[in-house]
Each structure stands twice: as C-alpha cells, then as structure tokens.
N, C-alpha and C positions, 0 to 999 in steps of 0.2 A: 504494500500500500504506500509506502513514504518512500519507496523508490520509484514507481510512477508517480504520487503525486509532484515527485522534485525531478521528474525526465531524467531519470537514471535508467535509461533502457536496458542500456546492457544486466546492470545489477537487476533487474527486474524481472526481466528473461530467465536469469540463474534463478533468483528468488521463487518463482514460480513454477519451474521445472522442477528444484528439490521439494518443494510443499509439494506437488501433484505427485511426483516419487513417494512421499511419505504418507498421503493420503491412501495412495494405493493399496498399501504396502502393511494395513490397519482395515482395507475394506472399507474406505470412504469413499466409492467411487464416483458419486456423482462431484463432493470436491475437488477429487484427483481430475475428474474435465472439467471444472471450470478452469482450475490452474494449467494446465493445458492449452485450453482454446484461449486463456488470456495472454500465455507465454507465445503462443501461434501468431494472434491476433499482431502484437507489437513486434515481433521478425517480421510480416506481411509487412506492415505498415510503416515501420522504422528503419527497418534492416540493421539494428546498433550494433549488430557481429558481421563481420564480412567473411570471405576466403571461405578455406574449408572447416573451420570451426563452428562459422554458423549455419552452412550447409549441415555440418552432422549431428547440430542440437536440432535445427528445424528437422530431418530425418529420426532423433529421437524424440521428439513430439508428438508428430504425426503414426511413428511407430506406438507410441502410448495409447495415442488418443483412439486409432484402431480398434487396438484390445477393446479398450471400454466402451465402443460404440456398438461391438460384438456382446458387451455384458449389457446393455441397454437394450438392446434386441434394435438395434436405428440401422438398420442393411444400409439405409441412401446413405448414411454419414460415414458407416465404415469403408463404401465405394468408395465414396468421394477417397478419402484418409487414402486406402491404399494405392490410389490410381496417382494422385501425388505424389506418395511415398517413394512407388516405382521412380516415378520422374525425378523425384530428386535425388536418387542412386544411384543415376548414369549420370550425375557432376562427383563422384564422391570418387575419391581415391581408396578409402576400406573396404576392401574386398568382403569381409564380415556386413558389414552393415546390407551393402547390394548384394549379397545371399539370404541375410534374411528378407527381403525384399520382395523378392517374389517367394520364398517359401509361405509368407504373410499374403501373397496373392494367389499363391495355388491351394493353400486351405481356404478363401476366403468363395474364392470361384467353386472349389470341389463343397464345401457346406454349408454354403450363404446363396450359390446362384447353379448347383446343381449342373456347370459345365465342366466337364471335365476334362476334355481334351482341350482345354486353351488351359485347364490346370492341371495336366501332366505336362505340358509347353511348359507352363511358370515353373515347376520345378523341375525340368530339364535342364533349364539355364540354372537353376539356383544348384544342382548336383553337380553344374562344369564347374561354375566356381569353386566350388567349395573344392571340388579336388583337384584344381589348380592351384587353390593357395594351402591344402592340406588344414580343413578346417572339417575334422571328423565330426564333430557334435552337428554341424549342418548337413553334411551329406551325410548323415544316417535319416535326419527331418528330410531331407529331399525325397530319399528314398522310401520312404515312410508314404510322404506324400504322393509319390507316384504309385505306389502299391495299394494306397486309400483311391486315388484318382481310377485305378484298373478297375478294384472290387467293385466298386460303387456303379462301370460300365459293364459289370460281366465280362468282366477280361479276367478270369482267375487263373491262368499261368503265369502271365506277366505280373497280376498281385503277387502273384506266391512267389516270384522268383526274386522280387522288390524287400518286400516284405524280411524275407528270410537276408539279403544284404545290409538291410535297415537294422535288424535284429545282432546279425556278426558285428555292426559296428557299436550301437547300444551294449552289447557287451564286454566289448574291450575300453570301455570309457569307465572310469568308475563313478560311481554315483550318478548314477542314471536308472535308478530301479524303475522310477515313473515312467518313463519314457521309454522303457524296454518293455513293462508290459504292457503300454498301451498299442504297441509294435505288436506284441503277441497277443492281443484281445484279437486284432485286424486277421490276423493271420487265422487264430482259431474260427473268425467268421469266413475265410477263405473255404477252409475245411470242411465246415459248417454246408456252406450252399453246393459244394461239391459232392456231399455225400459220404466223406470220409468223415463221419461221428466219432470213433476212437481217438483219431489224431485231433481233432478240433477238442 
C-alpha cells in the first residue's frame, strides 16, 4: 500500500508478488489474486522492471495467477493467463521457466478444453526442452502429460509407453512420491480400459 501510494513501482511489484506467495501458501487464495492481478496490473502499466528480470517476474505472475484461476473454476481467465504466459516465454532466456510453459498449456488444453492433440503438441515442445537443458523433474511432467493427453484420446499404447517413461523418471528423483503416483493412478486407468484388471 505505501509503496504505491509513494510510486514505488518496482518495490511494489516485489511487495505484492511475496504477499500473493504467502497468501497462497496459507490457502488464501482469493488474496493471493488480488496480489497478483495488482503486481500484473502495475508491470502492464508501468513496466518499473525492464530486461529479463521483469520479463520473469511478469512470467511468474501470470504462472501464479493461472493456478488460481484453475482453483476459481474462471477457464476464460486461466486462457487468457496461459496464452500470455506462453508469449512471454519465447522472450525469456530460462529454459525452466519456457518448459513449464507449455506443460501449464498442455494440462490446461488436455483438462480445461478437452483438446488434446494441440496438448500432446504443448508438451512435445515442453519434453524437447527439458531434455535439452537436462531438466528431469519436467520431462517426466511432459511425459506425464503426453500419456494423460493419449488416454484421454484412446491412444492406450502410446499412454502406456508415456506413462511408464514418466514413471522411470519420477523415480529416480527423490521426493517425488506425489507425483509418481499420480503417474501411476494414469497408468493403472490405462490398464483399466484395456482390460488388463490385475495389472491396473
């Protein structure tokens, strides 16, 4: 507050970024978007960070504000959030940040807009990267993604064969038990519609 009210953009921007972090972070989430869309609002309209710095707080905003537009149940706001977010990841130099990018667009397209083949594309690109820059926590979500993007089309070899890549890399990461079985929930619905009930 007393950093906008004294045009202290930049400080303002931080300010607002860590409260909407910490709101989150407590399950206040409608707080965590106002701090957000206020942090959003003054980069639009001020730009008081330039270069790549401000580029990859404006990419962590819009990355924030996604989730919670997803926890709102608001699909037009989380669009809008990710179709930016993309855009502003082909200025960004972190290979990290423009992997999760479209991983954020292929779950968003595969359980928000029920396309799945423009979201086994979003995470095609988001699996190059990640194993160009050796960013195994994402290429196992890519792979994930693409193996949710098959089952979802009745593709279950290419699920299963996804799936099972997504699973060998979730378990070579430590502390990832979440994320490994939810890799193995997908896989045992693979099973599941297949017909193979013992393995599922």
């Amino acid at each position: 507050f007393h950093c906008t009210r004294g045009e202290l953009w930049a400080e303002a921007v931080r300010y607002h970024q860590l409260a909407g972090k910490q709101a989150e972070a407590v399950h206040a989430n409608q707080l965590a978007w106002d701090h957000c869309s206020q942090a959003l609002e003054i980069m639009q309209r001020r730009a008081p960070i330039g270069d790549q710095e401000g580029s990859e707080i404006t990419f962590d905003l819009l990355f924030a504000r996604s989730n919670l537009a997803w926890m709102k149940g608001d699909v037009a706001q989380q669009e809008a959030d990710i179709l930016a977010l993309v855009e502003q990841a082909k200025i960004l130099l972190d290979p990290r940040r423009r992997t999760e990018a479209y991983i954020q667009q292929a779950n968003f397209l595969c359980n928000a807009k029920d396309e799945y083949e423009k979201a086994h594309q979003a995470a095609e690109i988001a699996l190059k990267l990640a194993e160009e820059h050796n960013l195994a926590r994402l290429a196992a979500s890519a792979w994930q993604q693409i193996g949710v993007a098959c089952l979802r089309s009745d593709q279950y070899s290419p699920a299963e064969q996804a799936l099972n890549k997504s699973i060998a890399l979730w378990q070579s990461i430590p502390e990832e038990d979440i994320a490994l079985a939810e890799a193995m929930i997908y896989l045992a619905q693979v099973h599941e519609r297949t017909g193979d009930i013992a393995q599922a």
